[in-house]
C-alpha positions in Angstrom: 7.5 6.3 -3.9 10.0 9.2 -3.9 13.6 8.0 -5.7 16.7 10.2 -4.4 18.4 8.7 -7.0 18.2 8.3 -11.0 19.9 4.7 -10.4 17.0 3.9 -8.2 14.3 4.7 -11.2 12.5 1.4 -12.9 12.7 2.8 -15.9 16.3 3.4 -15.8 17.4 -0.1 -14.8 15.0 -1.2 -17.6 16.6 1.1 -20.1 20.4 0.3 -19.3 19.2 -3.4 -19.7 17.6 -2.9 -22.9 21.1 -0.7 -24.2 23.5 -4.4 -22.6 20.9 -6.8 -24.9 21.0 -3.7 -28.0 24.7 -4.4 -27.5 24.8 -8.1 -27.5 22.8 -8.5 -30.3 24.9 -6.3 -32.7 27.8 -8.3 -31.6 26.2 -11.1 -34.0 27.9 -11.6 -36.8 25.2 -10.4 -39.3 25.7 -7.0 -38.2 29.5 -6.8 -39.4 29.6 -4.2 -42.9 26.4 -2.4 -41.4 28.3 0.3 -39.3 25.7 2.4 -39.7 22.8 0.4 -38.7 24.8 -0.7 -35.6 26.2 2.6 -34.4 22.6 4.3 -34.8 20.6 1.5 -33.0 23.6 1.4 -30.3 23.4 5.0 -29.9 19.3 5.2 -29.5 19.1 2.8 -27.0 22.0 4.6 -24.6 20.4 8.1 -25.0 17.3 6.1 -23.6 18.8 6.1 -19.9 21.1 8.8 -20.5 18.2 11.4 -21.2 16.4 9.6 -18.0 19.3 10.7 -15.7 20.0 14.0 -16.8 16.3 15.0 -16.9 15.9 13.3 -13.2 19.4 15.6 -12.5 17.9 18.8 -13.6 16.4 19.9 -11.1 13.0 21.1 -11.9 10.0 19.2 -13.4 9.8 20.6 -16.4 13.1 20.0 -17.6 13.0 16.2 -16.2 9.5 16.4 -18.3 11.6 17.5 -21.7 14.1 14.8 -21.0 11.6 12.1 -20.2 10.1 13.1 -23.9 13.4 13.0 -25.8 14.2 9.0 -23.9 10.7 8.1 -24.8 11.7 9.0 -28.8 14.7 7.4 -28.5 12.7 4.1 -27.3 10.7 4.6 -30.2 13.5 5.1 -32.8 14.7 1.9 -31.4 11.8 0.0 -31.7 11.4 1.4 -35.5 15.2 0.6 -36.0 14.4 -3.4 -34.8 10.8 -3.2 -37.0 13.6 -2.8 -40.0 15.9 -5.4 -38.7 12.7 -8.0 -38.5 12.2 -7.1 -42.2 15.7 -7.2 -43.8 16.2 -11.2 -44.9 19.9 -11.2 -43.2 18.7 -10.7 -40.0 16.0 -13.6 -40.3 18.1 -15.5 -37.6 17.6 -12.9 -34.9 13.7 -12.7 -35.2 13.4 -14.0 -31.8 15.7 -11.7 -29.8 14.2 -8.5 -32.2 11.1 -9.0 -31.1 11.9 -9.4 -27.3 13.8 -6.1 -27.9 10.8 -4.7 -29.4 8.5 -6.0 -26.5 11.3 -4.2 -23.8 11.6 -0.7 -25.8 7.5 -0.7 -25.8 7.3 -1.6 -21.9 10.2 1.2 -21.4 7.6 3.8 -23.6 4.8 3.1 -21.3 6.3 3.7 -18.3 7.7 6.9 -19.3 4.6 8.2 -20.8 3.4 7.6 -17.6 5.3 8.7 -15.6 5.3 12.1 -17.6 1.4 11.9 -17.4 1.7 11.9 -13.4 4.2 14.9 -13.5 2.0 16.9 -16.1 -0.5 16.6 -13.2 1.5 17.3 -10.2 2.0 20.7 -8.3 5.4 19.8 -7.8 8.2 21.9 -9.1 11.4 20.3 -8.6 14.0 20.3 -6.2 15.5 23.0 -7.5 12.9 25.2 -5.9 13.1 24.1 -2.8 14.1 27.0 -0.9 14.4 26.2 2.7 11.1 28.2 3.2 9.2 25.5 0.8 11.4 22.6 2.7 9.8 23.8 6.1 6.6 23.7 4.4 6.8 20.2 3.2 7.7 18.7 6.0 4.6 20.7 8.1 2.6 19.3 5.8 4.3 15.7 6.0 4.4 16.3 10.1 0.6 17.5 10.4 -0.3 14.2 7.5 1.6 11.8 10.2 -0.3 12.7 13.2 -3.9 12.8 11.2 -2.9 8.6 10.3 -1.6 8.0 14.3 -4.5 9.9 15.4 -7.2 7.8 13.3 -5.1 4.8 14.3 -5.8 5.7 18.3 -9.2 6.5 17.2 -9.8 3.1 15.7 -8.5 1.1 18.4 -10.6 2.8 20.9 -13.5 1.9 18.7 -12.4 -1.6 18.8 -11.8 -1.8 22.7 -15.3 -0.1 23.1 -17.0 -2.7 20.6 -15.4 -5.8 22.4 -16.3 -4.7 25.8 -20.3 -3.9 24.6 -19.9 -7.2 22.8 -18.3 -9.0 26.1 -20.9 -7.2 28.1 -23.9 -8.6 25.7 -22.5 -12.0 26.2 -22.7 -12.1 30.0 -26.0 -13.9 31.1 -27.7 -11.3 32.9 -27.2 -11.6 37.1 
């Protein structure tokens, strides 16, 4: 599936929803006096998405590839920041919504590591270089794709037709 759109992106969504629970649970009480510790683990899990989008805005693959890199380290500083939380006694109460965080960061890793995997092994460049020349190319190649699929389609049904009328013609007792 092609996404116009960095909004559109899984990963995105799942990384703006992990940065809304990061922010609801340092809301808790047990994080008041740990400025630090809040404003880091806040600020990880927005450069998550953030570094999504402005990779997917770049323009070229490689770039979106760097970004994708930097928002997969910022899912894993998370997830090391929440390993400390689930190990420092005030935060005891919060084991439960730690670890779902944890779960969410790791699920957020794998799909960006795979989805840099399939761009490390794509041709594509980007839409950056996209010169209307490459743009008329594309869509030959899109155009000549579309009639192969319509013309096996025809193909098939004529197959079928020609089956059920040897099969219709089998079935006839003979005059």
């Amino acid at each position: 599936m092609k996404y116009e759109r960095f909004e559109d992106l899984p990963v995105w969504k799942a990384a703006i929803e992990l940065a809304v629970q990061i922010f609801a649970l340092t809301e808790n009480e047990t994080f008041k006096g740990k400025g630090d510790l809040r404003n880091q683990l806040e600020r990880a899990a927005i450069s998550i998405s953030n570094n999504i989008a402005e990779g997917f805005e770049r323009g070229t693959t490689q770039e979106l590839l760097t970004f994708i890199y930097i928002a997969r380290g910022s899912a894993g500083e998370v997830r090391s920041m929440l390993h400390l939380l689930d190990r420092l006694p005030p935060f005891a109460n919060l084991k439960s919504q730690i670890s779902n965080l944890r779960g969410l960061s790791e699920n957020i890793s794998r799909q960006l590591r795979g989805w840099a995997d399939s761009l490390q092994n794509s041709e594509i460049k980007g839409q950056r270089y996209l010169n209307d020349k490459k743009k008329q190319e594309e869509q030959r190649k899109k155009d000549r794709a579309d009639a192969q699929a319509e013309f096996q389609r025809v193909r098939e049904e004529i197959i079928a037709r020609e089956m059920a009328r040897i099969q219709a013609q089998q079935q006839k007792p003979d005059e």
